[in-house]
C-alpha positions as CSV (number, residue, x, y, z in Angstrom):
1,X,0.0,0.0,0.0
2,X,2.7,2.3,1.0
3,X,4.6,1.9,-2.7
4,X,1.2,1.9,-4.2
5,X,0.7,5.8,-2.6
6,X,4.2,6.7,-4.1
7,X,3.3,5.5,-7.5
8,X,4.5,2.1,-7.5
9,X,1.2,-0.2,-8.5
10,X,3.7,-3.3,-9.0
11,X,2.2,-5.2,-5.7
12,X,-1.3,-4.1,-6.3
13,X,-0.5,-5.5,-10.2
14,X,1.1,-8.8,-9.2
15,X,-2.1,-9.7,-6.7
16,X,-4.5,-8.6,-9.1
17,X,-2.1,-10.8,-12.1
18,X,-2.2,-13.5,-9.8
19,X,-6.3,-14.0,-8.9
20,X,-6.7,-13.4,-12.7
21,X,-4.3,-16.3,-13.2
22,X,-5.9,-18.8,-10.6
23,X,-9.3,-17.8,-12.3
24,X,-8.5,-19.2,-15.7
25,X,-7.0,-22.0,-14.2
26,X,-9.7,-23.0,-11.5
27,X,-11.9,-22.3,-14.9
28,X,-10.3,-24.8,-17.2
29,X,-11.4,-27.4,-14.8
30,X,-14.8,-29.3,-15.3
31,X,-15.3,-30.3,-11.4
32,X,-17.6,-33.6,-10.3
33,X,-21.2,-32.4,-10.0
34,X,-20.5,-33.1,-5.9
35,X,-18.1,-29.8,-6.3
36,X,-20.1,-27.4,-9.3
37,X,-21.6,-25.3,-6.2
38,X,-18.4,-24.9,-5.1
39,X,-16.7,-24.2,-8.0
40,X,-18.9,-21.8,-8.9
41,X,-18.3,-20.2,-5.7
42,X,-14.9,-20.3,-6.1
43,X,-14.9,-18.9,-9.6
44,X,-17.1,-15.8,-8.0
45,X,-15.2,-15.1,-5.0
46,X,-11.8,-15.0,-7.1
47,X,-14.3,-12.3,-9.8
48,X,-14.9,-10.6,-6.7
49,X,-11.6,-10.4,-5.3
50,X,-9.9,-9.1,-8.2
51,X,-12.8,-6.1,-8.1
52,X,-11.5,-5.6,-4.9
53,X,-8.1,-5.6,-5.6
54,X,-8.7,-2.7,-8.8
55,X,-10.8,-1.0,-6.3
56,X,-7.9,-0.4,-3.8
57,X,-5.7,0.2,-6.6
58,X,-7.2,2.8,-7.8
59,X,-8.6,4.1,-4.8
60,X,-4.9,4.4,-4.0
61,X,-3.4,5.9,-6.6
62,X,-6.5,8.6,-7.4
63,X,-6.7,9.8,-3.1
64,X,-10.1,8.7,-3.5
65,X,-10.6,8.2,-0.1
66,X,-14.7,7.8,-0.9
67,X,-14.0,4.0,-3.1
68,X,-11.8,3.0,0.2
69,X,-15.1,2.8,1.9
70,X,-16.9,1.1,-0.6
71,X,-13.8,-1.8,-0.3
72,X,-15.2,-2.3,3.4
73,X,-18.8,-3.1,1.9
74,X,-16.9,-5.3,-0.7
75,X,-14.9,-7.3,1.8
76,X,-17.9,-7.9,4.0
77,X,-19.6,-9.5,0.6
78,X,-16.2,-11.7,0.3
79,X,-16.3,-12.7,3.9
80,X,-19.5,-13.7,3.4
81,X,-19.0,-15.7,0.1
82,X,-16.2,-17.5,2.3
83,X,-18.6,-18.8,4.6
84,X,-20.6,-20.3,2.5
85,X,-17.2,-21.7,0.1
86,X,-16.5,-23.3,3.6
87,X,-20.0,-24.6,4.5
88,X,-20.2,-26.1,0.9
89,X,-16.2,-27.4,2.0
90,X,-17.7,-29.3,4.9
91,X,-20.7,-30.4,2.8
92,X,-18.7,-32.2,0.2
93,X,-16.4,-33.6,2.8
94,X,-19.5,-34.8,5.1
95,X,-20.6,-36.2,1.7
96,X,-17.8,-37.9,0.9
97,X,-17.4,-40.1,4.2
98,X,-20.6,-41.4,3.7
């Protein structure tokens, strides 16, 4: 964050590079129908994060201070999403023993 304030986006770039990367991948596979739901989680929350990601970025870089507080809504909607990724975890696991 500090770098990103001086002009340096490289970090911010990397992260956002990265959840991009892990999308197409985690795309690219055709999961058992036990794991679509999650999946398709999956594939949302990494959408979601990378909005998050360009949203801080450029929140940053602009001084917008205003989009900073939209990131907290944002997160909130992630941590959610993570819940229910790990309910759907346990689900599948539970499944899986049976």
């Amino acid at each position: 964050v500090k770098a990103t304030m001086k002009g340096s986006t490289d970090g911010f770039d990397e992260l956002i590079d990265d959840t991009k990367r892990m999308r197409s991948e985690m795309a690219a596979i055709e999961p058992p129908i036990e794991c679509r739901a999650y999946h398709r989680e999956s594939l949302t929350a990494l959408d979601d994060s990378q909005k998050v990601l360009e949203t801080m970025k450029n929140a940053i870089t602009s001084g917008n201070i205003q989009a900073l507080t939209q990131i907290t809504q944002q997160a909130g909607v992630l941590q959610s999403k993570a819940k229910t990724l790990e309910a759907l975890r346990q689900q599948i696991l539970a499944n899986a023993r049976r």
